[in-house]
mmCIF file of the C-alpha atoms, coordinates in Angstrom:
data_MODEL
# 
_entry.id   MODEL 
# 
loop_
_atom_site.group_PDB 
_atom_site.id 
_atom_site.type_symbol 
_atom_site.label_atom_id 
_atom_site.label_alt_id 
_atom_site.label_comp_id 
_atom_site.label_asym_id 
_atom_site.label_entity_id 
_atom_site.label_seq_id 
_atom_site.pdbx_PDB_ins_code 
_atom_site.Cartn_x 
_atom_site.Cartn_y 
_atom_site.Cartn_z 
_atom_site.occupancy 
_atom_site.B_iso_or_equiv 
_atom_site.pdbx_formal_charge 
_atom_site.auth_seq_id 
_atom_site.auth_comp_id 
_atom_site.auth_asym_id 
_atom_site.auth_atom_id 
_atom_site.pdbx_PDB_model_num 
ATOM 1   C CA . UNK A 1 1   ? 1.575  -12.512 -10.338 1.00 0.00 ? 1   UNK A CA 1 
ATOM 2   C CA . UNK A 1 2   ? -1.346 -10.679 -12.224 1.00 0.00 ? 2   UNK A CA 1 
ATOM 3   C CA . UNK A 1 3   ? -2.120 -8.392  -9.676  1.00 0.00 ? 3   UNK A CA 1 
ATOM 4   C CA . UNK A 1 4   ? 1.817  -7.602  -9.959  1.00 0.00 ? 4   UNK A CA 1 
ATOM 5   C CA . UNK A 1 5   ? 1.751  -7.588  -13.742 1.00 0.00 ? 5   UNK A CA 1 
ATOM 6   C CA . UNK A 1 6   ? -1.184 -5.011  -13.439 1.00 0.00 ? 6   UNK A CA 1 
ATOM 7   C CA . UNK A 1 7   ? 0.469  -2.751  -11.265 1.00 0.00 ? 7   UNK A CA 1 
ATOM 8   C CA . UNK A 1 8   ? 3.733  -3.006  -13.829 1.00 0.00 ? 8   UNK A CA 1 
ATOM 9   C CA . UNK A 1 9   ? 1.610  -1.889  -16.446 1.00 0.00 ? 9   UNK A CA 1 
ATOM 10  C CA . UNK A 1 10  ? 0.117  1.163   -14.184 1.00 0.00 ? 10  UNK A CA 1 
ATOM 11  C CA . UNK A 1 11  ? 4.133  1.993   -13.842 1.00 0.00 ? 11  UNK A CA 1 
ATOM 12  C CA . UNK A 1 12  ? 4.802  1.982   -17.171 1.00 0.00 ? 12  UNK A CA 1 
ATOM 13  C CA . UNK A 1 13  ? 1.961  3.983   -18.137 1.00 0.00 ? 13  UNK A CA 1 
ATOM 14  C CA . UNK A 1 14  ? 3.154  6.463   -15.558 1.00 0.00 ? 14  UNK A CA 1 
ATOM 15  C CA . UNK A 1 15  ? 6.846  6.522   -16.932 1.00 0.00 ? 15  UNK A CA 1 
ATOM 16  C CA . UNK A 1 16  ? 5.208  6.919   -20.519 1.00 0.00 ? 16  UNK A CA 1 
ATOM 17  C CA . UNK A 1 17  ? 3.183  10.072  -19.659 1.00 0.00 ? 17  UNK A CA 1 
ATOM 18  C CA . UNK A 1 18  ? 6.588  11.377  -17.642 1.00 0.00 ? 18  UNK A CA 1 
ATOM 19  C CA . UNK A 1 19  ? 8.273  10.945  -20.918 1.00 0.00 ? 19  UNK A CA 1 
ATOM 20  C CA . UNK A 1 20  ? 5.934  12.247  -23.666 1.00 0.00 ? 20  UNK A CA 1 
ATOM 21  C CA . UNK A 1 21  ? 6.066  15.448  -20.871 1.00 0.00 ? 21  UNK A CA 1 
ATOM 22  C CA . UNK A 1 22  ? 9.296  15.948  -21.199 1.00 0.00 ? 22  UNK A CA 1 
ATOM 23  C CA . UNK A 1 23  ? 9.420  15.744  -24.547 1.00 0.00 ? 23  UNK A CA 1 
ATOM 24  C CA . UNK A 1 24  ? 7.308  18.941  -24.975 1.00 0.00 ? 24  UNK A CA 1 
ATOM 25  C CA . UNK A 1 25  ? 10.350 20.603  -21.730 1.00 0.00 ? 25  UNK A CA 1 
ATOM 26  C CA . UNK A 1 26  ? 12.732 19.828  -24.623 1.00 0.00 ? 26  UNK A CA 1 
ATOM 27  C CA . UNK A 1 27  ? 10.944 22.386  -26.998 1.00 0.00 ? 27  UNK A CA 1 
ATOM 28  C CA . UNK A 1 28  ? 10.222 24.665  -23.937 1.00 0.00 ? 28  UNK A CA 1 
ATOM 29  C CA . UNK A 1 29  ? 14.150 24.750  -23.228 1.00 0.00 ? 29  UNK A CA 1 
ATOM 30  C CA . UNK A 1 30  ? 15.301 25.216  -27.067 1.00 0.00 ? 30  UNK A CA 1 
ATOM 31  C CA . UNK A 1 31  ? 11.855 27.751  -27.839 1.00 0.00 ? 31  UNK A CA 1 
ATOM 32  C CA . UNK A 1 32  ? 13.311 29.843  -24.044 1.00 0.00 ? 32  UNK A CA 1 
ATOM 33  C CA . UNK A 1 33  ? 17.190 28.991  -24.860 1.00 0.00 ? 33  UNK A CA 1 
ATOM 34  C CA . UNK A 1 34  ? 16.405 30.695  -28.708 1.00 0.00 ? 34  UNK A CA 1 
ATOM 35  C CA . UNK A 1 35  ? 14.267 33.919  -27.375 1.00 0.00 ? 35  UNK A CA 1 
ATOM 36  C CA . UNK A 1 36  ? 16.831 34.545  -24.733 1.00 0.00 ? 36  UNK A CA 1 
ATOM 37  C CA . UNK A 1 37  ? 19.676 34.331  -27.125 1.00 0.00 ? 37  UNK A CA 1 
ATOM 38  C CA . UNK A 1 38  ? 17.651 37.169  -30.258 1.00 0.00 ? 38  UNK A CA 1 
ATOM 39  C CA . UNK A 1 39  ? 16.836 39.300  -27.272 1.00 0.00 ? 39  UNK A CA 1 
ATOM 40  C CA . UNK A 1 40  ? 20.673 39.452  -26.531 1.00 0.00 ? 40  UNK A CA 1 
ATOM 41  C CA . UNK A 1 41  ? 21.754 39.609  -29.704 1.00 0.00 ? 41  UNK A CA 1 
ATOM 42  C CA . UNK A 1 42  ? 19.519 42.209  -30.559 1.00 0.00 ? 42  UNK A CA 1 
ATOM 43  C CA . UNK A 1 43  ? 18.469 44.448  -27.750 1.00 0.00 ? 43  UNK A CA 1 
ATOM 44  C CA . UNK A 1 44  ? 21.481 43.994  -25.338 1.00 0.00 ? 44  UNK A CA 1 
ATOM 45  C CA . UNK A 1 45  ? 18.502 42.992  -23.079 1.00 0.00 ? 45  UNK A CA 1 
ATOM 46  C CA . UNK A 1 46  ? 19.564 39.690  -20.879 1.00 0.00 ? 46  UNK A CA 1 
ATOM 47  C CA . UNK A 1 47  ? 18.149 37.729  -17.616 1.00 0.00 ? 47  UNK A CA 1 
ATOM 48  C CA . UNK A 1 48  ? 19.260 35.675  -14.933 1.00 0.00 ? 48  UNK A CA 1 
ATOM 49  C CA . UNK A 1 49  ? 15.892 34.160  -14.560 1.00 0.00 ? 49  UNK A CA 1 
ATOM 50  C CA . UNK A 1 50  ? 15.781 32.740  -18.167 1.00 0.00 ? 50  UNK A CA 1 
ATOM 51  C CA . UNK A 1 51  ? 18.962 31.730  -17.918 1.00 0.00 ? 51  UNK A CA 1 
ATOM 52  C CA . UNK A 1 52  ? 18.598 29.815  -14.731 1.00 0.00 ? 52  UNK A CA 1 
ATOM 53  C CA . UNK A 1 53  ? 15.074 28.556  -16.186 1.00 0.00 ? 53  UNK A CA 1 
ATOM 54  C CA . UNK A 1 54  ? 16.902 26.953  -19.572 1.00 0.00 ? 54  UNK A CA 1 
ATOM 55  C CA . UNK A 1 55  ? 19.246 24.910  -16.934 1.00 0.00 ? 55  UNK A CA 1 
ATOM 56  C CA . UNK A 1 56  ? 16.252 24.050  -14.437 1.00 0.00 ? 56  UNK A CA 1 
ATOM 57  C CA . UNK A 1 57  ? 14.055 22.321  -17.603 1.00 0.00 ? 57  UNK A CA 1 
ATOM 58  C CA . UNK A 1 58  ? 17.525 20.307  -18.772 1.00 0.00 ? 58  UNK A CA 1 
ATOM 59  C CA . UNK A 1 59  ? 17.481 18.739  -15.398 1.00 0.00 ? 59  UNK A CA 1 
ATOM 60  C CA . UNK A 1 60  ? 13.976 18.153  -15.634 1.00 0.00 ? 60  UNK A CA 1 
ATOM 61  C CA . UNK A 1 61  ? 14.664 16.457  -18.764 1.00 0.00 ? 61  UNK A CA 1 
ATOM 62  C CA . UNK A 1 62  ? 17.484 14.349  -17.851 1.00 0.00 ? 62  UNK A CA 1 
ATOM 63  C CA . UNK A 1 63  ? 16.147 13.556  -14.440 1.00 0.00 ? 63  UNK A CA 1 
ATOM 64  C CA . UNK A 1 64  ? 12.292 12.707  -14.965 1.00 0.00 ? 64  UNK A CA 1 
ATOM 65  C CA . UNK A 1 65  ? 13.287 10.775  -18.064 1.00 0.00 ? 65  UNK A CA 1 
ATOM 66  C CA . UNK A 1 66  ? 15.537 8.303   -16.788 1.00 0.00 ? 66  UNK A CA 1 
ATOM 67  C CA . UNK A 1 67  ? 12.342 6.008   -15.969 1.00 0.00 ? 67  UNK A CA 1 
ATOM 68  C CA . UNK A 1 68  ? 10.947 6.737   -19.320 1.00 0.00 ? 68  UNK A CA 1 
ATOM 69  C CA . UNK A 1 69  ? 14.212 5.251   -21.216 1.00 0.00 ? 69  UNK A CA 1 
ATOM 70  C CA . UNK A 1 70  ? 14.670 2.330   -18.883 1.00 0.00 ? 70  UNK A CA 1 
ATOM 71  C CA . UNK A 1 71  ? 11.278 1.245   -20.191 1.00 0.00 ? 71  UNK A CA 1 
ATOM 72  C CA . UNK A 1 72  ? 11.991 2.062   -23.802 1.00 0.00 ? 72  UNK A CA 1 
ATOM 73  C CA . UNK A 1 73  ? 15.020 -0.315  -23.162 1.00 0.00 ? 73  UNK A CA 1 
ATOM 74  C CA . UNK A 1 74  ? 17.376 2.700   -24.216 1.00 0.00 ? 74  UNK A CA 1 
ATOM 75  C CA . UNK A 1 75  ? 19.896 3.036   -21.839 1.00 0.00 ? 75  UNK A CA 1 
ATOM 76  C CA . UNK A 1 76  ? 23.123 1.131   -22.612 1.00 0.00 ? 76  UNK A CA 1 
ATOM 77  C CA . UNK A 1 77  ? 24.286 -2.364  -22.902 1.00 0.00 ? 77  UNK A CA 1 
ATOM 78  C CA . UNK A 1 78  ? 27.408 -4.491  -23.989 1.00 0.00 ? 78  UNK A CA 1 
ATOM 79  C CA . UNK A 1 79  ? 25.467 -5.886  -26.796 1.00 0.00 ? 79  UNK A CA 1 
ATOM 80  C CA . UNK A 1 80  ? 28.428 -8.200  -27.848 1.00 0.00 ? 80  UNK A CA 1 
ATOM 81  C CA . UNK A 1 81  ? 28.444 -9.733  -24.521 1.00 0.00 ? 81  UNK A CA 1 
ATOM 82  C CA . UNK A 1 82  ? 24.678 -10.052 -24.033 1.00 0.00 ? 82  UNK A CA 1 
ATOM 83  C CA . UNK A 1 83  ? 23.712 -10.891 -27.766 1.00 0.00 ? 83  UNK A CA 1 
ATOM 84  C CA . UNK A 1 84  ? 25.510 -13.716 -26.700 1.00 0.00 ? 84  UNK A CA 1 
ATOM 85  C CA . UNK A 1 85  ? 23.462 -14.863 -23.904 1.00 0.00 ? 85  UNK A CA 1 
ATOM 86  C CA . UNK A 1 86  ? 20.458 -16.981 -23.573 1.00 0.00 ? 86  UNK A CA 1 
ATOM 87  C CA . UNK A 1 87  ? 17.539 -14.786 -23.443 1.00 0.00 ? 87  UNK A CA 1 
ATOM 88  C CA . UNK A 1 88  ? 17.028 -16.341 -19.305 1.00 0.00 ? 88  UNK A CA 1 
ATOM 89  C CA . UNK A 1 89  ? 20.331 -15.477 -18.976 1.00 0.00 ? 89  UNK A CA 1 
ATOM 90  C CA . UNK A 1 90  ? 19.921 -12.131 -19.530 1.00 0.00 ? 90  UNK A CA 1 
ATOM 91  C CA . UNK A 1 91  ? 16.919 -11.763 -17.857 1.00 0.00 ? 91  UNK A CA 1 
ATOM 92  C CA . UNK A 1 92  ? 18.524 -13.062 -14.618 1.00 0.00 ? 92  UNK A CA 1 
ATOM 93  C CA . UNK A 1 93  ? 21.191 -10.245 -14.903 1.00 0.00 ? 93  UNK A CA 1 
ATOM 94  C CA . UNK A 1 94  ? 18.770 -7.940  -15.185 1.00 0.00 ? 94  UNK A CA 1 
ATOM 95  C CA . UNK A 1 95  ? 17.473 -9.710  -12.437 1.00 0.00 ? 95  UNK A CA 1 
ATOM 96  C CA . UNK A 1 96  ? 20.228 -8.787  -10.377 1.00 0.00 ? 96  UNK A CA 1 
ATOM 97  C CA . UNK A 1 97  ? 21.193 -5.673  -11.677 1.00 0.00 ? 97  UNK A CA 1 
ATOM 98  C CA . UNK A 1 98  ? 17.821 -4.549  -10.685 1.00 0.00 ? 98  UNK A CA 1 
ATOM 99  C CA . UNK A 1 99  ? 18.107 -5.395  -7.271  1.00 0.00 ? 99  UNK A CA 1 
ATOM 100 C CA . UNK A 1 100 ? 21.756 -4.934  -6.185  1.00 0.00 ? 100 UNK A CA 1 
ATOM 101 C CA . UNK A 1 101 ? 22.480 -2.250  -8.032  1.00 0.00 ? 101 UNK A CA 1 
ATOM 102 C CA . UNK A 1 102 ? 19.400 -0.212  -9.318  1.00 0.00 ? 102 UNK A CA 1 
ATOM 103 C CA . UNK A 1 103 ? 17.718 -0.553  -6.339  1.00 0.00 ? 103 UNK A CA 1 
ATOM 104 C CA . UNK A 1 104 ? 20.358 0.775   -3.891  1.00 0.00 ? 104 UNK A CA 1 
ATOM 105 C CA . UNK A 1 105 ? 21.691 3.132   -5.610  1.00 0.00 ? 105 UNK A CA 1 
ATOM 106 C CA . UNK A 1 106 ? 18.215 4.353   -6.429  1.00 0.00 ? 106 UNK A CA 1 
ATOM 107 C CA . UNK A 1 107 ? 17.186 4.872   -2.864  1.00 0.00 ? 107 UNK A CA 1 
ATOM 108 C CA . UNK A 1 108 ? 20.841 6.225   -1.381  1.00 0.00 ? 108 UNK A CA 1 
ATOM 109 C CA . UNK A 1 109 ? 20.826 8.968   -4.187  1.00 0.00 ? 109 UNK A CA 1 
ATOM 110 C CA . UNK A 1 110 ? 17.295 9.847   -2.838  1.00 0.00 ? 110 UNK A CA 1 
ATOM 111 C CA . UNK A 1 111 ? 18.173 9.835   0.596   1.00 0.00 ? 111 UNK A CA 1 
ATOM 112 C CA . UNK A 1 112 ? 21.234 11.790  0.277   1.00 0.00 ? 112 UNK A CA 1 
ATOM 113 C CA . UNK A 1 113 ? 19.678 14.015  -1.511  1.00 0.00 ? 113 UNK A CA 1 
ATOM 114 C CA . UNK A 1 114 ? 16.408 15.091  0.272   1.00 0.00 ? 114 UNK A CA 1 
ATOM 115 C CA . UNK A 1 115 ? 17.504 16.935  3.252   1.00 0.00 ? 115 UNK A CA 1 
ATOM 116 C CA . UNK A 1 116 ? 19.306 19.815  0.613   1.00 0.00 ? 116 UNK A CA 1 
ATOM 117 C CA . UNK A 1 117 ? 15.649 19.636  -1.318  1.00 0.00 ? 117 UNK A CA 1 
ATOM 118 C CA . UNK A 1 118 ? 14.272 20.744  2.372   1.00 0.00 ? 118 UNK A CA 1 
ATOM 119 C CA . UNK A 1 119 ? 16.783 22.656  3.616   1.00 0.00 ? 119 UNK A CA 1 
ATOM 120 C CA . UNK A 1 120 ? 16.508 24.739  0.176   1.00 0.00 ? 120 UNK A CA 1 
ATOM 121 C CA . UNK A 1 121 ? 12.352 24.494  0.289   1.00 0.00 ? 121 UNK A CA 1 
ATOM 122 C CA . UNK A 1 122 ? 11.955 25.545  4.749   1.00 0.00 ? 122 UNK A CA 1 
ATOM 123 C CA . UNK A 1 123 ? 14.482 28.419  4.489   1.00 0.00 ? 123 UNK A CA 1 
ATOM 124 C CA . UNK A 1 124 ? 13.439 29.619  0.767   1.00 0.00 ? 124 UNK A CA 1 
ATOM 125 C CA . UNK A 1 125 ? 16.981 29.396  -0.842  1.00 0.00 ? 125 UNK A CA 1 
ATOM 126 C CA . UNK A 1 126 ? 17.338 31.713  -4.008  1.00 0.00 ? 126 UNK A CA 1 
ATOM 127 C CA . UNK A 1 127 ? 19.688 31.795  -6.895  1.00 0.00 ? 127 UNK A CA 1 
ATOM 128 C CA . UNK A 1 128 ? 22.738 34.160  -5.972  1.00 0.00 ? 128 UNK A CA 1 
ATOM 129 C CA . UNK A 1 129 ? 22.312 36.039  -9.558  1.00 0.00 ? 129 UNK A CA 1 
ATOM 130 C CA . UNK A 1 130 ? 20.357 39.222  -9.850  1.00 0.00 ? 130 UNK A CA 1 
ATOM 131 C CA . UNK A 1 131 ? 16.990 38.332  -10.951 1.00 0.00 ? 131 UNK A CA 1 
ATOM 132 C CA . UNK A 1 132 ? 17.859 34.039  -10.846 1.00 0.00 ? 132 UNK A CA 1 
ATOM 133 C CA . UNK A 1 133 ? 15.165 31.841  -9.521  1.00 0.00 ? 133 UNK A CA 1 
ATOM 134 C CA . UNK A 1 134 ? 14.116 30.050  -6.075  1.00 0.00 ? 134 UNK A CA 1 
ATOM 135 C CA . UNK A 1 135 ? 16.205 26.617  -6.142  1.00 0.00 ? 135 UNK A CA 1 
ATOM 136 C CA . UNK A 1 136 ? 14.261 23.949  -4.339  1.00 0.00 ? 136 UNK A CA 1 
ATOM 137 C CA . UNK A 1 137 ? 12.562 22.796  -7.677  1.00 0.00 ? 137 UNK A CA 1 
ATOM 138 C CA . UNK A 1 138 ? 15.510 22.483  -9.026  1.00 0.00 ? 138 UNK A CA 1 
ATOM 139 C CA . UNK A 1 139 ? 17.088 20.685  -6.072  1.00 0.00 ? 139 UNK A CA 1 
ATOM 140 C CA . UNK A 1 140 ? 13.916 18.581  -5.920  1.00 0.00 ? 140 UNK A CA 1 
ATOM 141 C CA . UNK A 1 141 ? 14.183 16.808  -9.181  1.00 0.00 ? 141 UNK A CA 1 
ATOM 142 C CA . UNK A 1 142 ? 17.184 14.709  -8.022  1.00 0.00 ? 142 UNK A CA 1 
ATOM 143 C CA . UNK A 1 143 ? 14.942 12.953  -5.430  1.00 0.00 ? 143 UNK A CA 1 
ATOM 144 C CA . UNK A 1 144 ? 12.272 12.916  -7.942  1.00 0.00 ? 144 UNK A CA 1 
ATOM 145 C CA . UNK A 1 145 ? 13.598 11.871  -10.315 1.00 0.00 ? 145 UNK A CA 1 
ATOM 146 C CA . UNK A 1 146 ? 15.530 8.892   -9.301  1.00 0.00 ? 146 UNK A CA 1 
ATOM 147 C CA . UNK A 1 147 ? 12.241 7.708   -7.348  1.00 0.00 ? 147 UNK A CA 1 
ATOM 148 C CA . UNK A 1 148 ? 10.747 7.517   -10.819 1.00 0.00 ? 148 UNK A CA 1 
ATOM 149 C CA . UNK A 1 149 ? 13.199 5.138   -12.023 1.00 0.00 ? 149 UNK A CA 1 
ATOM 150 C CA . UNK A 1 150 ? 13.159 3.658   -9.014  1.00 0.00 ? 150 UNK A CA 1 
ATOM 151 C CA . UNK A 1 151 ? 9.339  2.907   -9.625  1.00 0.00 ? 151 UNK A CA 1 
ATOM 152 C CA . UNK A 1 152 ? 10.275 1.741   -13.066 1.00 0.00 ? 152 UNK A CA 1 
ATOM 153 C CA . UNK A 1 153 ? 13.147 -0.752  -12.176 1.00 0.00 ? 153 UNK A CA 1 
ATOM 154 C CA . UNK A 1 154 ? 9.620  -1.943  -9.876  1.00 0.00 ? 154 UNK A CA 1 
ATOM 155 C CA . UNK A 1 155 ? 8.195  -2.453  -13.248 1.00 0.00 ? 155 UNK A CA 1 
ATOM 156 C CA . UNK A 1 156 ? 10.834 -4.097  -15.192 1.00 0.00 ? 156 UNK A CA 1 
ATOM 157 C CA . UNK A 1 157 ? 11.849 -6.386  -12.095 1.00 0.00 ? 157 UNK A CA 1 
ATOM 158 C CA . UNK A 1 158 ? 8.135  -7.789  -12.284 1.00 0.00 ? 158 UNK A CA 1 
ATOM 159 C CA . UNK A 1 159 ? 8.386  -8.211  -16.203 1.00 0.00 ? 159 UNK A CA 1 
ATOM 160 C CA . UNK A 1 160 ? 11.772 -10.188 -15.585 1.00 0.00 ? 160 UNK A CA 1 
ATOM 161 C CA . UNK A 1 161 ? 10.622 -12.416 -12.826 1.00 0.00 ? 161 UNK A CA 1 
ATOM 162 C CA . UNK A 1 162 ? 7.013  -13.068 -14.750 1.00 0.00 ? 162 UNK A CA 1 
ATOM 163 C CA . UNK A 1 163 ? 9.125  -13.951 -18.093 1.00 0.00 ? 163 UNK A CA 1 
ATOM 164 C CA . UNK A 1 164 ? 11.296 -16.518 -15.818 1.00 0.00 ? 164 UNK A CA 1 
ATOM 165 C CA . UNK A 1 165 ? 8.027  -17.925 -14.835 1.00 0.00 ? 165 UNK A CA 1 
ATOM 166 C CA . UNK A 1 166 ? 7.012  -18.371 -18.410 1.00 0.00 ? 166 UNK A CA 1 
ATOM 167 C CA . UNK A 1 167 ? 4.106  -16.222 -17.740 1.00 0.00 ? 167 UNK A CA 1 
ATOM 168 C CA . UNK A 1 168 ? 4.846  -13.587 -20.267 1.00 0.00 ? 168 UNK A CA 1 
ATOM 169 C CA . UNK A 1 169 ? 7.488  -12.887 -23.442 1.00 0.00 ? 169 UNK A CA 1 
ATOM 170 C CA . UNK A 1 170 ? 10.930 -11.705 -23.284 1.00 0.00 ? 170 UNK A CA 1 
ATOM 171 C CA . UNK A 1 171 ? 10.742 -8.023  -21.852 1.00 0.00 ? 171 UNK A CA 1 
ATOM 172 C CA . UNK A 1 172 ? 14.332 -7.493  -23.478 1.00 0.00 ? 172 UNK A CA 1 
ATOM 173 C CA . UNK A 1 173 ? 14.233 -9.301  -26.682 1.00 0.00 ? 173 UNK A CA 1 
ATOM 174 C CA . UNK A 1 174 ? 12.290 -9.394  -29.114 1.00 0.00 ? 174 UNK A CA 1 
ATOM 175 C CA . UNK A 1 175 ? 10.584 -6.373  -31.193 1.00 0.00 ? 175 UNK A CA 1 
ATOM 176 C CA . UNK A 1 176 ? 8.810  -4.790  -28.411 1.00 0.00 ? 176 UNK A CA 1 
ATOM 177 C CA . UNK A 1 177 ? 11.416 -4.495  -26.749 1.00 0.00 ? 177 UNK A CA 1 
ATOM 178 C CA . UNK A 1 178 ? 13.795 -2.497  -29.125 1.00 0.00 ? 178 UNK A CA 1 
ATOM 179 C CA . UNK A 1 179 ? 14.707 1.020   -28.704 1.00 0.00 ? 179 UNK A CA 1 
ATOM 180 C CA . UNK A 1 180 ? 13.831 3.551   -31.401 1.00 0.00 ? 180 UNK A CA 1 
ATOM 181 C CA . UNK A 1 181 ? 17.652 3.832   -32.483 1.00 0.00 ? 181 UNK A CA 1 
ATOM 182 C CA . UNK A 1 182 ? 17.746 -0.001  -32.940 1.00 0.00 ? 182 UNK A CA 1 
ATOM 183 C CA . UNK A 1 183 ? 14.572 -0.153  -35.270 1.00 0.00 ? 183 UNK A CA 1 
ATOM 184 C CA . UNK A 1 184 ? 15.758 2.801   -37.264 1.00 0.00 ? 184 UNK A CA 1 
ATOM 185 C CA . UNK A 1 185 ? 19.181 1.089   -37.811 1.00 0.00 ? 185 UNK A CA 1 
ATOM 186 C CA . UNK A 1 186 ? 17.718 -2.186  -38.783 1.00 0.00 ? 186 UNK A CA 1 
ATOM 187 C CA . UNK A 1 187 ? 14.955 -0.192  -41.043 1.00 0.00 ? 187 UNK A CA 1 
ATOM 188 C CA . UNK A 1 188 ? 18.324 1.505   -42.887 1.00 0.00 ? 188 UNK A CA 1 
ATOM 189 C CA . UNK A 1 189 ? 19.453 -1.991  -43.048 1.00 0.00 ? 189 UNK A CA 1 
ATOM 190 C CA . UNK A 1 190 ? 16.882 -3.506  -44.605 1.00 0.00 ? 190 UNK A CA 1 
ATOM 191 C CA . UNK A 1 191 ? 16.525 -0.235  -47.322 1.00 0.00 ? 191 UNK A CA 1 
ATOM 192 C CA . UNK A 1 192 ? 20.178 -0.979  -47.853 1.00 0.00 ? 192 UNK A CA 1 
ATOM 193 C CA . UNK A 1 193 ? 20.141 -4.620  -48.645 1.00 0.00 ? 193 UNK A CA 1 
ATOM 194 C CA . UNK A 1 194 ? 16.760 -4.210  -50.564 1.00 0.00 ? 194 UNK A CA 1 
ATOM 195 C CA . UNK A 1 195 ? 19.105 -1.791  -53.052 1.00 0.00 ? 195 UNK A CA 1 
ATOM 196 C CA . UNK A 1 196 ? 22.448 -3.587  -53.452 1.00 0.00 ? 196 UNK A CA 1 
ATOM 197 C CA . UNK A 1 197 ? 19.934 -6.865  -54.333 1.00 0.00 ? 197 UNK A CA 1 
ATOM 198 C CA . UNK A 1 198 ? 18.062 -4.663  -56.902 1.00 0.00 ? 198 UNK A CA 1 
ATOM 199 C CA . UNK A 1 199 ? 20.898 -2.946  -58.479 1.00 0.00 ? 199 UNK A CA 1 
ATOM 200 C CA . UNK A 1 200 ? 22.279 -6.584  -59.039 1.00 0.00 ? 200 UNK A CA 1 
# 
């Protein structure tokens, strides 16, 4: 298992580096989406191309960072079902969830959706707009991007199976494990309670 558990942590140094990158595509998109917007507004001056380009980065960022927030444990769960559970329990649904459901629905999406990626890239499809972009980057971020997560459900499937072996803590419980919206909420909590006890 440690050579597994090494290779996890390669994957999930990957998926962090993805998602710190598209952090900075967010401020590209809003910095492009702004300047294209004053140019309008004040020139009557407009392109297809920066248009197209705010759309292609929002992809980017919604399809390269699905890995990233399946590490960060931010995609959604019925917490009032699985707060619940035994923390083995949940693992084991994970457990499964990983592999009949992440896992083929990861690899049909990619396999469905690479021949329009190379039909686009051999025969050098462009945007139909006056001045819009080539489209096979565009179309190749679907493929991409559920390959990442792909690669990351190979990460948290180790982490689940290595917990059930008592080999490491709970991936999914625990303060690790918490997204950023869950520690700020419990944070607020905490400043909350801290003032109702010292205004009594």
């Amino acid at each position: 298992m440690a050579p597994l558990l090494s290779l996890s942590r390669l994957i999930d140094m990957l998926s962090s580096w993805i998602g710190k990158l598209t952090m900075w595509l967010i401020l590209a998109t809003t910095l492009i989406s702004a300047g294209n917007a004053i140019v309008r507004k004040a020139f009557d001056i407009s392109s297809n191309g920066l248009l197209e380009i705010q759309w292609y980065l929002f992809a980017a960022v919604f399809m390269m960072g699905a890995g990233y927030g399946f590490l960060k444990n931010s995609h959604v769960r019925i917490d009032f079902i699985s707060s619940r559970l035994s923390d083995r329990t949940r693992n084991w649904i994970d457990v499964c969830g990983i592999l009949f459901v992440l896992f083929p629905f990861c690899i049909l999406l990619i396999a469905l959706s690479w021949p329009s990626f190379m039909g686009a890239y051999q025969s050098g499809e462009m945007s139909q707009n006056a001045g819009g972009l080539i489209r096979w980057p565009v179309y190749m971020l679907v493929p991409l991007g559920f390959g990442l997560l792909l690669l990351q459900g190979v990460s948290e499937l180790i982490k689940r199976l290595a917990y059930l072996q008592g080999i490491i803590d709970d991936p999914i419980g625990g303060e690790a494990a918490k997204s950023d919206d869950q520690k700020h909420i419990e944070e607020l909590e905490r400043v909350a309670a801290a003032r109702l006890a010292g205004d009594k």
